[in-house]
Legacy VTK file of the C-alpha trace (Angstrom):
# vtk DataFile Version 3.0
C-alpha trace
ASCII
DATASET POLYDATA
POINTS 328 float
71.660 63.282 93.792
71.617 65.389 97.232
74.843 67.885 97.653
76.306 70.046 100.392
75.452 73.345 99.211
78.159 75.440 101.149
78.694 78.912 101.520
81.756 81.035 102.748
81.326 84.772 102.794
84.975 86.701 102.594
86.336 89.185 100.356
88.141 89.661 97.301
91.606 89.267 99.754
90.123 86.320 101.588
88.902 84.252 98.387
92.438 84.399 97.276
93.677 83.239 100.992
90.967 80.842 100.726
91.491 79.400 97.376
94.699 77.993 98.461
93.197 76.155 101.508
90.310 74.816 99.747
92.827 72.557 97.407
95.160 71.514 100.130
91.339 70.098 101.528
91.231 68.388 98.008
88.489 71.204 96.428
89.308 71.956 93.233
86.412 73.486 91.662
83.949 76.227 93.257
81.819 78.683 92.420
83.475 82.339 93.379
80.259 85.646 93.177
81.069 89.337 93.548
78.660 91.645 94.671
80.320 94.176 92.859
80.747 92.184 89.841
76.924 91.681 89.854
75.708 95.066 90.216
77.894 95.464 87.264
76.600 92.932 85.147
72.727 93.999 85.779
73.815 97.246 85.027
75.060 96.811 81.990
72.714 97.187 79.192
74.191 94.845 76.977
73.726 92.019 79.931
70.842 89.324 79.307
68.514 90.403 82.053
65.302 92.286 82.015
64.319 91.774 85.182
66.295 90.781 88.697
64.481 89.321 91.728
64.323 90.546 95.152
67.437 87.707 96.206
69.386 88.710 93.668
69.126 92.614 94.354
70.280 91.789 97.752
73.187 90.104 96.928
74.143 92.683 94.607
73.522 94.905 97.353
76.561 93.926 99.450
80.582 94.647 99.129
81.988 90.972 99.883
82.364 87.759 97.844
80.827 84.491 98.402
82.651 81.127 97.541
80.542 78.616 96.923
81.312 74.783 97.340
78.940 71.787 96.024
80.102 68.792 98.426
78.770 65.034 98.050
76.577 63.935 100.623
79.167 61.633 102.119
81.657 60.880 105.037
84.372 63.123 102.395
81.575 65.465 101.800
81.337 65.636 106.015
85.228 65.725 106.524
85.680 69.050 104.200
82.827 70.873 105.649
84.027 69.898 109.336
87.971 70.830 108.086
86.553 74.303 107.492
84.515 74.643 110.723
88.115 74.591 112.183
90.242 76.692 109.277
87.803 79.460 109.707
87.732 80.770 113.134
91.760 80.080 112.373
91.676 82.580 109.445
89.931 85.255 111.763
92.283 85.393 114.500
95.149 85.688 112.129
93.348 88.566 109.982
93.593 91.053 112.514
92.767 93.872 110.062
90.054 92.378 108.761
90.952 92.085 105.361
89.177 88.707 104.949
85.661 89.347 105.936
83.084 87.062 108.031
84.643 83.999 107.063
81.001 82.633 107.744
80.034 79.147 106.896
76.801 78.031 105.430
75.638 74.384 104.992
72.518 72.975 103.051
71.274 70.041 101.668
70.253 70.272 97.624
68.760 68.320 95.110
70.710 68.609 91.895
67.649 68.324 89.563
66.602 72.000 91.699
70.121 73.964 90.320
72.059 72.055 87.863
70.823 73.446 84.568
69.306 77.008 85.879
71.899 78.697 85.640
71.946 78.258 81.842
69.575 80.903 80.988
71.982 83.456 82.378
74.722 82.003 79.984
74.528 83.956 77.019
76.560 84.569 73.770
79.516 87.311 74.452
82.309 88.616 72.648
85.462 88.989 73.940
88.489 91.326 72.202
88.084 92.222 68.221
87.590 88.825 66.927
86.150 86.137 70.009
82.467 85.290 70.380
82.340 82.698 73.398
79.073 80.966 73.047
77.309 78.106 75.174
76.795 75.103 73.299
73.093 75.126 73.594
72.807 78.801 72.462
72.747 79.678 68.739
74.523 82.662 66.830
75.216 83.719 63.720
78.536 85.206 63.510
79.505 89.107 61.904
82.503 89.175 59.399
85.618 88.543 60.916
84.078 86.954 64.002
85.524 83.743 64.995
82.745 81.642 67.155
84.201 79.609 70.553
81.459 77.226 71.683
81.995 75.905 75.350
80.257 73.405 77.151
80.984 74.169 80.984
80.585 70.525 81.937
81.380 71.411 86.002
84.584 72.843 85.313
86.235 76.693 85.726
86.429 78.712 82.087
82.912 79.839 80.545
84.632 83.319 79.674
82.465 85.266 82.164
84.995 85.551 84.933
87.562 89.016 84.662
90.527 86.315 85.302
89.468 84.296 81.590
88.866 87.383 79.400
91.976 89.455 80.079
93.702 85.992 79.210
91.928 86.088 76.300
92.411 89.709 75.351
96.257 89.369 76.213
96.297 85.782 73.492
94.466 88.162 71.037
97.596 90.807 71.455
100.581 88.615 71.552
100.081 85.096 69.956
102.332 84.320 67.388
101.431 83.065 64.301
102.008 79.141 63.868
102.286 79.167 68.055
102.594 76.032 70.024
100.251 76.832 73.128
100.639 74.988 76.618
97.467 75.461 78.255
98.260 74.751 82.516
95.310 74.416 84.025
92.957 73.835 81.056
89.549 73.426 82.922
87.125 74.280 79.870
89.726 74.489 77.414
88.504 78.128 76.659
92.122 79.537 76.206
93.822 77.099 74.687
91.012 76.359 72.008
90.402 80.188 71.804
94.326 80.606 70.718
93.507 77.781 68.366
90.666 79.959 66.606
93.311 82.976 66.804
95.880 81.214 64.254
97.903 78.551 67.314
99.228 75.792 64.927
98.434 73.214 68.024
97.974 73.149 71.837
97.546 70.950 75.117
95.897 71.705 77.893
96.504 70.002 81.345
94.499 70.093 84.177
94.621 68.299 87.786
91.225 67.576 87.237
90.684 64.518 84.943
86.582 66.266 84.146
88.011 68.891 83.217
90.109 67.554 80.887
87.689 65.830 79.598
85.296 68.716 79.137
88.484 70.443 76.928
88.835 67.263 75.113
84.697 67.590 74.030
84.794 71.488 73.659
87.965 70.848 71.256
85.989 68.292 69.413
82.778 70.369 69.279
84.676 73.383 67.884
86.769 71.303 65.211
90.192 70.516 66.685
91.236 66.901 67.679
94.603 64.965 67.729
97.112 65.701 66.847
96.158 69.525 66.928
94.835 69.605 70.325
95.231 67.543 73.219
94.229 67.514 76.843
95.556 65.679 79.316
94.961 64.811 83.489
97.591 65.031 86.431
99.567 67.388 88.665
102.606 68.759 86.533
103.666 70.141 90.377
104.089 66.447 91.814
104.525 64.278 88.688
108.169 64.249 87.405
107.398 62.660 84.395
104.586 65.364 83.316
106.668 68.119 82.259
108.472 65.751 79.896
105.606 64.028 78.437
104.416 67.728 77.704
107.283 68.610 75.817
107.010 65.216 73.668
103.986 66.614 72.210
105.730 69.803 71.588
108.535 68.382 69.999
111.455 70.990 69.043
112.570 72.731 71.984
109.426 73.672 73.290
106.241 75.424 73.432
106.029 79.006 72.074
102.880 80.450 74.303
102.139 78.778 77.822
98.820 80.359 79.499
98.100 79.994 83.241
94.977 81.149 85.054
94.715 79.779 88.138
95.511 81.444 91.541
98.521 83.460 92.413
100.324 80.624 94.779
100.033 78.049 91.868
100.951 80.653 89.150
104.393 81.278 91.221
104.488 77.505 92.225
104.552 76.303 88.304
106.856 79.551 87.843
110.147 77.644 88.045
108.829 75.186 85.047
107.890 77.650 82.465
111.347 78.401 81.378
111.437 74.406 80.880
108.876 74.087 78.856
109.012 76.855 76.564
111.162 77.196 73.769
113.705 80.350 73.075
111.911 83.700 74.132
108.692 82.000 74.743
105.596 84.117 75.917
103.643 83.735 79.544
100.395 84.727 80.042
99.163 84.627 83.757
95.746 85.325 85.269
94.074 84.718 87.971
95.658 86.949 90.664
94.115 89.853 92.647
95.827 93.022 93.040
96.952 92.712 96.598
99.202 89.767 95.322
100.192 91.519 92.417
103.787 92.617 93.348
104.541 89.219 94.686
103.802 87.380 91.574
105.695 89.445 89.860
108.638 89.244 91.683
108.411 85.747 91.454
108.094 85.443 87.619
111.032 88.147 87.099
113.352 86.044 89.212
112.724 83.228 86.818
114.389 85.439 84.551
111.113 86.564 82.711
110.402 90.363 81.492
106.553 91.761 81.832
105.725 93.156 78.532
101.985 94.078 79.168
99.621 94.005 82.177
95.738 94.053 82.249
93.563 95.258 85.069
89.885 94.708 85.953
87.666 94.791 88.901
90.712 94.091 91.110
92.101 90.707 89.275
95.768 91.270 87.136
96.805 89.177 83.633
99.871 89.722 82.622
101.832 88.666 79.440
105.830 88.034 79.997
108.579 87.195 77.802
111.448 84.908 78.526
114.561 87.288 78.755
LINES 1 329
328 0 1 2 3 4 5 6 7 8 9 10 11 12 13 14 15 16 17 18 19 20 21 22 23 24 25 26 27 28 29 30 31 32 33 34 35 36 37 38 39 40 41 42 43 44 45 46 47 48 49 50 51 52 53 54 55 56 57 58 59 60 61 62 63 64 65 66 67 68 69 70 71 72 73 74 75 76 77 78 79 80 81 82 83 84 85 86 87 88 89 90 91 92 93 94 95 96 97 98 99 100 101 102 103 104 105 106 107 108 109 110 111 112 113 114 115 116 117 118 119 120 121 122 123 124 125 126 127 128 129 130 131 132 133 134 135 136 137 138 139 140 141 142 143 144 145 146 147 148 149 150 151 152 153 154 155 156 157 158 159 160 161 162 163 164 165 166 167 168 169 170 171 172 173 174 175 176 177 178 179 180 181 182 183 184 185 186 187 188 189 190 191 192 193 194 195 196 197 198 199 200 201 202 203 204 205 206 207 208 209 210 211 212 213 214 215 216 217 218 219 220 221 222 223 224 225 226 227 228 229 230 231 232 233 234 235 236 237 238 239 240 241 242 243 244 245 246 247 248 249 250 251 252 253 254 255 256 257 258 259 260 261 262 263 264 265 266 267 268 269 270 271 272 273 274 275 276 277 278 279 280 281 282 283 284 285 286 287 288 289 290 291 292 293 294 295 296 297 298 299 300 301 302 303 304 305 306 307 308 309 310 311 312 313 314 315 316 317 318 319 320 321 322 323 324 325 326 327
């Protein structure tokens, strides 16, 4: 299958700013690289490469971020790319100060069978916190005492564990999950969380995602790690436009509510979805939210806290913020 490989250099700032136009074009899934988080990675000695190319030196090299879009070759494929011909030159007026970057745009043709399955020998087995090993389905390991394996099949969507946003999630469930917890999962894509919270002791949990492949790549990761219905589900829609989600959700719950609800997505959906959590969580349920860079940082938390939620812990790497609140 041919694809519209496109590129759109920015910063840390302007992939947040960005991440919110892309969906309003419909793009839900894309792939976000750091030059800073690369030089990190090949730096580290624990990190799965022994050698690094000339490309990829250079784009360690830099300071900005590149978003990454694959587009089908169609008259959709053409509308989005010609959509952000016009949003970018936009974007630079209004960013006086530079924050965002070039805001360049970069366009190629691809061949799937050239990219789809290279990146996979990057993809390596990692642990995450005291207990988590997350491990790619077509990798094998043999766990240490006390480690608890989490096999994930990407399958196109956001949540192989690699990403700052997915661990500190991760590390944060590791802290504060409570034993026997109901987990709601918003904004599944791999399932990672909420079938990492399962291997931590959750009694059950849903994921939902916008995406129906993505909740369909939960629903096999689930089943390839042990868990299916009634213990984990994962379901498709828009719990921000369908009435009858947040309901439905709570059916599955049953009781009053769900214990644990994670959320790693961007900041304007995190404080979007804020005026449901209290909802769908029952008594002094637990938040855990991801996914938002520093410079939005304040905001999101003045948008959780006037949802009448306390912060009990914070993480910070590289820039991106989890946090872990408590219903007051």
């Amino acid at each position: 299958m041919i694809w519209l490989e496109t590129k759109i250099t920015t910063t840390p700032a302007g992939a947040e700013r960005l991440a919110g136009e892309l969906l309003r074009l419909g793009v839900t899934g894309w792939q976000q690289e750091c030059a800073q988080d690369l030089r990190a990675y090949l730096n580290n000695p624990e990190s799965p490469f022994d050698y690094a190319d000339s490309a990829l030196k250079a784009q360690a090299a830099g300071e900005g971020v590149t978003l990454t879009l694959y587009l089908a070759d169609s008259t959709q494929g053409a509308d989005i790319i010609a959509a952000l011909r016009e949003l970018l030159p936009r974007l630079k007026q209004e960013d006086v100060s530079g924050k965002w970057g070039e805001l360049l745009l970069s366009v190629r043709r691809r061949n799937s069978e050239d990219w789809e399955d290279k990146w996979k020998q990057y993809y390596k087995p990692f642990k995450i916190g005291q207990n988590l090993v997350v491990c790619p389905s077509w990798e094998e390991y043999t766990t240490a005492p006390g480690e608890k394996l989490l096999r994930i099949e990407p399958g196109g969507s956001f949540g192989t564990g690699q990403h700052y946003t997915t661990r500190l999630c991760l590390e944060l469930l590791e802290q504060f999950l409570p034993s026997d917890a109901k987990l709601l999962d918003l904004g599944c894509g791999t399932g990672i969380l909420s079938i990492g919270a399962l291997h931590l002791g959750a009694a059950m949990a849903v994921g939902v995602d916008i995406e129906e492949h993505a909740a369909m790549a939960a629903a096999k990761n689930a089943t390839m790690n042990g868990y299916a219905e009634p213990r984990y589900r994962a379901l498709w829609g828009d719990i921000l436009s369908d009435a009858e989600l947040p309901e439905k959700l709570l059916g599955y719950a049953g009781n009053g509510g769900y214990d644990i609800i994670t959320v790693n997505i961007v900041a304007d959906v995190i404080m979007a979805m804020s005026g449901l959590f209290a909802r769908l969580l029952a008594g002094a349920g637990l938040v855990i939210a991801s996914g938002v860079i520093d410079s939005r940082r304040e905001e999101v938390l003045q948008t959780i806290r006037e949802q009448r939620f306390e912060l009990l812990a914070e993480r910070q790497e590289n820039g991106w913020c989890a946090f872990a609140f408590r219903m007051a």
